[in-house]
C-alpha positions in Angstrom: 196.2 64.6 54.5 196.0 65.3 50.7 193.3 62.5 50.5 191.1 64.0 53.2 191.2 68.0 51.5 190.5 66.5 47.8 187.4 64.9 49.3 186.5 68.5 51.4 187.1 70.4 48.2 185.1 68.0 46.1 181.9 68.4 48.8 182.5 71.8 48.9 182.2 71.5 44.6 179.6 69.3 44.3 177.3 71.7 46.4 177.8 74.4 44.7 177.7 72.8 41.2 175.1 70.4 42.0 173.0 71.9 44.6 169.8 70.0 44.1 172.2 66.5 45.2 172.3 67.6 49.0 169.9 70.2 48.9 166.6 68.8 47.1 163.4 69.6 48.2 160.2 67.7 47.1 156.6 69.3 47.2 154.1 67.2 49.3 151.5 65.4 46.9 148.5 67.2 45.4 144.7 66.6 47.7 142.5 64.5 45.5 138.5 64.7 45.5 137.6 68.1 46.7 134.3 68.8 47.2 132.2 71.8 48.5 128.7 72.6 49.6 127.1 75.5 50.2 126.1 75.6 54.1 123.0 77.1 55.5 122.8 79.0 52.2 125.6 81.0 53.3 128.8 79.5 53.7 130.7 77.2 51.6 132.1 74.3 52.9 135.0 72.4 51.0 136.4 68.9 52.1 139.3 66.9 50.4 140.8 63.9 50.6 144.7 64.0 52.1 147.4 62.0 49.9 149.1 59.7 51.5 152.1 61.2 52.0 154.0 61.5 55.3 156.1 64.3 54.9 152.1 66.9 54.5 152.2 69.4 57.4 149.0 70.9 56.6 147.0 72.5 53.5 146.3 75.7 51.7 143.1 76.8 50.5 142.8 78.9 47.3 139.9 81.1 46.0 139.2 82.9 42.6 136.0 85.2 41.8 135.2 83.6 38.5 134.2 87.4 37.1 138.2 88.1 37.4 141.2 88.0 39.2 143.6 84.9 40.8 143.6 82.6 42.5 144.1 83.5 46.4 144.4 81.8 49.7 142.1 82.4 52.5 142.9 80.1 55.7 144.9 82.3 57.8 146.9 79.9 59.5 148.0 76.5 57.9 145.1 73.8 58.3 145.9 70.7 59.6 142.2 68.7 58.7 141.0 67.7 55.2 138.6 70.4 55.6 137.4 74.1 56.0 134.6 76.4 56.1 134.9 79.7 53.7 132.4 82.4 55.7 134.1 85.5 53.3 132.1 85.1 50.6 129.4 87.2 49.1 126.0 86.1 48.3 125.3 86.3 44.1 128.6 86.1 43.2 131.0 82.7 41.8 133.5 81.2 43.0 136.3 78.5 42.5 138.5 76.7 44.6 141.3 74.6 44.9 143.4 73.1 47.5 147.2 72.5 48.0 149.7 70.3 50.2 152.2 71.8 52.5 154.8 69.7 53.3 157.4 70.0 56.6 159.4 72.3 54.9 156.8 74.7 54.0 156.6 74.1 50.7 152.9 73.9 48.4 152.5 71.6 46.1 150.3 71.0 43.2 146.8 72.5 42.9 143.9 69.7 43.5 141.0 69.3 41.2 138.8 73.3 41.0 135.5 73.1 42.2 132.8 75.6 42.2 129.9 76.1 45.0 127.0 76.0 43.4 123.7 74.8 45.1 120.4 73.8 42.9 117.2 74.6 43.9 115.2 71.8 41.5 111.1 71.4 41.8 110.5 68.8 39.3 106.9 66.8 38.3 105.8 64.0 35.9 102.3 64.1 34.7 100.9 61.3 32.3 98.3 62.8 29.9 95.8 60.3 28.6 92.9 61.8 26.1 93.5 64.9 27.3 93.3 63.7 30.7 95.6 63.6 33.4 96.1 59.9 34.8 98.5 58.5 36.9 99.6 55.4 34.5 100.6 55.9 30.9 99.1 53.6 27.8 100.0 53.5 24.4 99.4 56.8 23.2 99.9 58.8 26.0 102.0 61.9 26.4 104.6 61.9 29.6 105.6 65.9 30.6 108.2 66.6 33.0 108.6 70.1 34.6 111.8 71.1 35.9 111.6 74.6 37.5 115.7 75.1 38.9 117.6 78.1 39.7 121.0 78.2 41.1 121.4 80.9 44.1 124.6 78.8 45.5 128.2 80.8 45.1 129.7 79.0 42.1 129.1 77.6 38.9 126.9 74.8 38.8 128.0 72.2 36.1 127.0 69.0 34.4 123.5 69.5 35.6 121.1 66.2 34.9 117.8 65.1 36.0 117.2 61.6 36.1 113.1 60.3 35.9 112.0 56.7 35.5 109.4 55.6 33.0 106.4 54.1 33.7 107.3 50.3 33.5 105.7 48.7 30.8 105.4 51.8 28.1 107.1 52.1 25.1 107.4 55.4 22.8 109.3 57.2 20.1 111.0 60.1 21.1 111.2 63.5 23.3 111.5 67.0 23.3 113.0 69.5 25.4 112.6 73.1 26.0 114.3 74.9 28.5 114.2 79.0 28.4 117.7 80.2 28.9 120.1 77.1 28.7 120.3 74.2 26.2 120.0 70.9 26.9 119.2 67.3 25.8 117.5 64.1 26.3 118.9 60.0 26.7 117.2 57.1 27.5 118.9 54.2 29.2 118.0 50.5 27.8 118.2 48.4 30.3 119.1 45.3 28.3 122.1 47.1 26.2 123.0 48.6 29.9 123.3 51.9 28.4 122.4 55.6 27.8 121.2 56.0 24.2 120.9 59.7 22.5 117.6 58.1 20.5 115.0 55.4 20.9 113.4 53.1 18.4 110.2 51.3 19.3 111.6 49.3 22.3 110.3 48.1 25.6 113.5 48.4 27.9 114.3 51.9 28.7 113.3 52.4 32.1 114.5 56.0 32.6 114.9 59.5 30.8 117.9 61.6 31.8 117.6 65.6 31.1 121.0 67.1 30.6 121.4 70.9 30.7 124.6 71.3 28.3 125.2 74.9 29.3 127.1 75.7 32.8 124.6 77.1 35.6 125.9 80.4 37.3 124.3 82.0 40.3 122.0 84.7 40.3 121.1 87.3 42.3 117.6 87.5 42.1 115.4 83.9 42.7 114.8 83.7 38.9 113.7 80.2 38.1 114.5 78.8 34.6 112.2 76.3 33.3 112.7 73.3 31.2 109.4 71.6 30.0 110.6 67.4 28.3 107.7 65.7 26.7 107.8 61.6 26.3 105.1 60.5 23.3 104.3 56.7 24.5 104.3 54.7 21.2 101.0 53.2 19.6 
């Protein structure tokens, strides 16, 4: 009898002293690889992909204006698919997101990775400048423009923006230059026999392509007010 109420009391002890032993609950794992897209112009869609993790009931979405505030959550009811359509938004303005687990006893779990929702409008061109003259295949000499006309009317931020062009196979040349009206940005060439981007070029025969980096983050506007970024490519003698 006195064996059975020394183990009662030290139960009854051990749950209040050391309630986490009995009592522990574990938030469901964080959703990896979120992703949105604006739809139609007009709504964003976000997709995710679900941890694997038994004990997830369902997920959270969250949603911050990047002009100010928190972080708030705008399913209604928990969502039981690695995915969900955001029609409250406002056109013009940026948003972030992230996403969080639910687990079986109701309780969220980490935030996932933020994502904005931007959506680029690009119209890009390559023309080849030979004496003067437009031609369609560069020579030694030669002057290689690319026009990038871009605006971003989407509902986030749009970052690590980069065009990618090839090079005419064959050419060589020295170096480029970049101007771009309202955001900064740079130029690399990738040498196909290093296998690697390179911030400058010598007089060599293997890049085969010219990436255009803006380094500044793209927000929405209002108004359809394209930027444009002019890159020129002098061919070598």
């Amino acid at each position: 009898m006195k064996t059975k109420i020394l183990v009662t009391l030290f139960v009854f002890a051990s749950l209040v002293i050391f309630p986490s032993f009995s009592l522990a609950q574990v938030s469901a794992q964080a959703p990896k690889n979120l992703v949105c897209n604006v739809e139609n112009n007009e709504f964003v869609f976000l997709s995710w992909s679900p941890p694997v993790d038994t004990s997830v009931a369902g997920f959270n979405v969250y949603r911050k204006d990047d002009a100010g505030g928190s972080y708030i959550k705008v399913n209604a009811n928990l969502l039981t698919t690695a995915s969900y359509v955001d029609k409250s938004v406002d056109k013009g303005k940026s948003y972030s997101y992230v996403c969080r687990s639910v687990n079986n006893d109701g309780i969220e779990g980490n935030d996932s990775n933020a994502v904005g929702a931007p959506q680029m409008y690009m119209n890009t061109s390559a023309t080849v400048i030979h004496v003067g003259k437009v031609t369609k295949i560069a020579a030694p000499g030669d002057t290689i423009k690319y026009d990038i006309d871009f605006v971003n009317r989407g509902f986030g931020v749009a970052k690590n923006v980069a065009i990618i062009y090839s090079i005419p196979k064959g050419t060589t040349f020295i170096a480029g230059t970049t101007k771009c009206v309202k955001h900064k940005a740079a130029i690399s060439y990738y040498d196909e026999k290093a296998a690697k981007w390179l911030d400058k070029v010598g007089k060599q025969e293997n890049i085969s392509k010219v990436r255009f980096v803006l380094l500044e983050d793209i927000h929405p506007v209002a108004a359809d007010k394209d930027d444009t970024a002019t890159l020129k490519v002098t061919v070598n003698e």
